[in-house]
C-alpha positions in Angstrom: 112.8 112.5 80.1 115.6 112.2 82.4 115.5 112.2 86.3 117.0 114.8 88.3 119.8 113.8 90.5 117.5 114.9 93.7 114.7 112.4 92.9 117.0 109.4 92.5 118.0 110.0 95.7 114.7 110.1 97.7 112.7 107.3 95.3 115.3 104.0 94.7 115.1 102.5 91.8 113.9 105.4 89.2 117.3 105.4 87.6 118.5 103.5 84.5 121.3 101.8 86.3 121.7 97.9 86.4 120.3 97.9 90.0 117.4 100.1 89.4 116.4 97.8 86.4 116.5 94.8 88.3 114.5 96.6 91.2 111.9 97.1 89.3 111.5 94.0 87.1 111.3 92.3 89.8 108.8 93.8 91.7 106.6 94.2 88.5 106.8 90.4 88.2 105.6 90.3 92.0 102.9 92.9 91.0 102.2 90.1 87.6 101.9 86.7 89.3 102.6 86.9 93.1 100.5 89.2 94.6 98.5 87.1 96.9 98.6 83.2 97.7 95.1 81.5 97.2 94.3 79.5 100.2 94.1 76.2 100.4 95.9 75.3 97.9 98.6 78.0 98.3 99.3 78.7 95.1 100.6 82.7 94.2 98.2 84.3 91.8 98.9 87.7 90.3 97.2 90.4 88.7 98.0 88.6 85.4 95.5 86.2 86.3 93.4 88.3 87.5 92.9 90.3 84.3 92.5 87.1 82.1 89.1 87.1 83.5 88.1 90.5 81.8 87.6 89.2 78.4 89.7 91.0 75.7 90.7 94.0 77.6 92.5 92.2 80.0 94.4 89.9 78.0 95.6 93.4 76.3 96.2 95.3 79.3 98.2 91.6 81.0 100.5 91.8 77.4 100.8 95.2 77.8 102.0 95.3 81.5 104.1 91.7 80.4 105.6 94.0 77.5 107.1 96.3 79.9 109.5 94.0 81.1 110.7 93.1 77.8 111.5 97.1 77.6 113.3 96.9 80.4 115.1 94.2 79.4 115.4 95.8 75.7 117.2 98.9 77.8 119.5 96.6 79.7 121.3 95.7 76.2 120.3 92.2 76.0 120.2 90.0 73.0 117.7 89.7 70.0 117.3 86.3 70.8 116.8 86.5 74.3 114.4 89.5 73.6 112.5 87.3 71.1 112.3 84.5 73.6 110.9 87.2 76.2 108.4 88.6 73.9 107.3 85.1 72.6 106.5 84.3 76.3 104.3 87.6 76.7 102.6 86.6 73.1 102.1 83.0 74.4 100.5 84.1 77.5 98.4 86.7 75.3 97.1 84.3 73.1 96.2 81.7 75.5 94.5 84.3 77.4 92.0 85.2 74.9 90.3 81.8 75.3 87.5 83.2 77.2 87.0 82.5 80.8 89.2 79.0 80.4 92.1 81.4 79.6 93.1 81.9 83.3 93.7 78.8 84.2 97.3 78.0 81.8 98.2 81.4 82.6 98.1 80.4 86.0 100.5 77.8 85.3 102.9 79.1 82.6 103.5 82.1 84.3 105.2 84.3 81.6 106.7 86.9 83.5 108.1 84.7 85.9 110.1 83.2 82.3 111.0 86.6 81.1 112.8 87.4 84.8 114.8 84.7 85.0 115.8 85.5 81.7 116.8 88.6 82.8 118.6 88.0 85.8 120.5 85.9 83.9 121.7 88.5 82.0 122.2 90.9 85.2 124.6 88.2 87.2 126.5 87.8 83.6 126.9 91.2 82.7 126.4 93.5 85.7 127.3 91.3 88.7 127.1 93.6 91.3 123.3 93.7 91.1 123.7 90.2 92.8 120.8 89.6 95.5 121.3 87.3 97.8 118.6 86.4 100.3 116.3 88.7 98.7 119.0 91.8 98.9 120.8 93.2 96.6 124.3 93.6 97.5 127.6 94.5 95.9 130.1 92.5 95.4 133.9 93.8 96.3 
């Protein structure tokens, strides 16, 4: 389904472009393991975490949200092998999320998405450069 021109416009970040991609990858990772900061310890903690409490379901629905960003990535052109490493990180974090209640806690530290968006930005400052962000912006480069 493609996005008419009009709504582009007035909603950033729905098109397919380099910079929309990066947009949105980003803030799903912020969604999947930064939404808050525990106190005290002040340590971010997602909604990836968060789900790894829901036994079964939640490890699905975590893999399943985690899976989207290998899409993205998948749309961007990447490699096989860097889509393999991305969807091995989503598969690790799956599998050691289905240990049941104990799951959540090396989710809270390997932080999957965190891998797979590094991964791609990689692949954004290589490719497409001018999605650069500096200080949190994304800017374009002359």
């Amino acid at each position: 389904m493609a996005i008419p021109e009009d709504a582009r416009g007035r909603f950033p970040g729905l098109g397919t472009d380099p910079r929309s991609v990066r947009q949105r990858v980003e803030a799903m990772e912020r969604l999947l393991e930064r939404l808050f900061v525990i106190p005290g310890i002040n340590r971010p903690v997602g909604l990836d975490v968060i789900l790894d409490v829901v036994p079964v379901v939640g490890d699905f629905a975590a893999a399943a949200l985690g899976a989207y960003i290998v899409w993205e990535g998948r749309n961007l052109g990447m490699s096989k092998w860097q889509l393999t490493r991305m969807a091995g990180n989503v598969g690790i974090d799956w599998a050691l999320g289905l240990i049941p209640w104990v799951g959540a806690i090396p989710d809270f530290f390997f932080r999957s998405n965190s891998r797979n968006l590094r991964i791609i930005k990689r692949h954004l400052d290589k490719h497409h450069a001018d999605t650069a962000t500096i200080a949190g912006e994304v800017t374009r480069r002359p």
